[in-house]
C-alpha positions as CSV (number, residue, x, y, z in Angstrom):
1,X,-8.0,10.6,-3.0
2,X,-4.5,9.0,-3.7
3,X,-3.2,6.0,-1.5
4,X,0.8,6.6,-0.8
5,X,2.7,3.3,0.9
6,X,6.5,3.0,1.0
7,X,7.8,-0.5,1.8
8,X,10.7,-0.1,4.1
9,X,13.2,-2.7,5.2
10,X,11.5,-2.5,8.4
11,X,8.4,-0.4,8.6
12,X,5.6,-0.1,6.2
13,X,4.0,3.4,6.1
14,X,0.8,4.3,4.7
15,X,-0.9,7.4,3.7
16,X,-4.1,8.4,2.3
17,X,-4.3,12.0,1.0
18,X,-7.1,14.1,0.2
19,X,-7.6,16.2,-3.1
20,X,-5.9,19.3,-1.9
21,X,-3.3,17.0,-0.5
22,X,-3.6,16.6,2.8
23,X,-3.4,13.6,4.7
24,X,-6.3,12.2,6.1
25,X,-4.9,9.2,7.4
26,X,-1.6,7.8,8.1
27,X,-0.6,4.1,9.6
28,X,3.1,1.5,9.9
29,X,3.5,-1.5,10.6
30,X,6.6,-3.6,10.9
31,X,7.3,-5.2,7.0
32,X,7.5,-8.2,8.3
33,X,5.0,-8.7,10.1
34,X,2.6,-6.8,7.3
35,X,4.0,-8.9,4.7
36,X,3.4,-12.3,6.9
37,X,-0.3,-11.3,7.6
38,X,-1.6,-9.4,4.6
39,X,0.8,-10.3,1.8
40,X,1.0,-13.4,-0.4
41,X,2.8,-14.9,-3.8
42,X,1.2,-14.6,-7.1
43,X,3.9,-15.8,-9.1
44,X,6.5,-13.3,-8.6
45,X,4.3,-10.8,-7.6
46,X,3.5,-9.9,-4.2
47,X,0.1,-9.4,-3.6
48,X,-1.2,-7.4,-0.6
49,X,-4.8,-7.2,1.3
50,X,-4.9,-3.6,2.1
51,X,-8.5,-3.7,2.7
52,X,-8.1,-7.2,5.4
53,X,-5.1,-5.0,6.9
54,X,-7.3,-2.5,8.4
55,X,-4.8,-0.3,7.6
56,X,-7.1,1.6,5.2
57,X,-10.7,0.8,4.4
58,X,-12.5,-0.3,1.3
59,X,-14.0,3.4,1.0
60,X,-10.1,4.5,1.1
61,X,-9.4,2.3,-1.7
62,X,-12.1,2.5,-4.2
63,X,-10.6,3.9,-7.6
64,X,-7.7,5.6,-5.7
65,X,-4.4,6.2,-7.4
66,X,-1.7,4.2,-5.9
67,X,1.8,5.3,-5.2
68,X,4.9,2.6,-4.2
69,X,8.4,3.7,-2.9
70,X,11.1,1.7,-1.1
71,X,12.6,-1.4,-1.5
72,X,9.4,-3.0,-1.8
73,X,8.3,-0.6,-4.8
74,X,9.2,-2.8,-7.3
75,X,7.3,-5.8,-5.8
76,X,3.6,-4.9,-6.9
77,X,2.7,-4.4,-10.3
78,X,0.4,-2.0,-10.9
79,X,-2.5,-3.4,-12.7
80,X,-4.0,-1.3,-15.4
81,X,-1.8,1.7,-14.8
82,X,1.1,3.4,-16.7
83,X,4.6,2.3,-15.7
């Protein structure tokens, strides 16, 4: 499975994808609102709690590629991965 989110100035969208690609699950929120809830500081890094969103579950996340776009892309580093 792959985990896509792109952090828009308003909406945060999130996608989980199968291996063939399709999507097997797709949720937004307002930035915001996501970022005020589930988001904090680490230094400058932003840290969020997908799992505590609800948005996707732990299952979803487990060893799952991650892929960032929008404005917010360059606010998580992605630990243990190629740049």
């Amino acid at each position: 499975m792959r985990i896509g989110i792109d952090l828009g100035s308003r909406m945060a969208k999130f996608a989980l994808m199968g291996e063939n690609g399709e999507i097997l699950k797709l949720a937004e929120c307002e930035t915001i609102r996501f970022y005020k809830r589930h988001g904090r500081l680490e230094g400058d890094s932003l840290v969020l709690d997908l799992a505590g969103s609800g948005l996707l579950g732990d299952a979803d996340l487990e060893g799952a590629p991650l892929v960032v776009t929008g404005y917010g892309r360059n606010t998580i580093p992605l630990r243990g991965g190629e740049d």
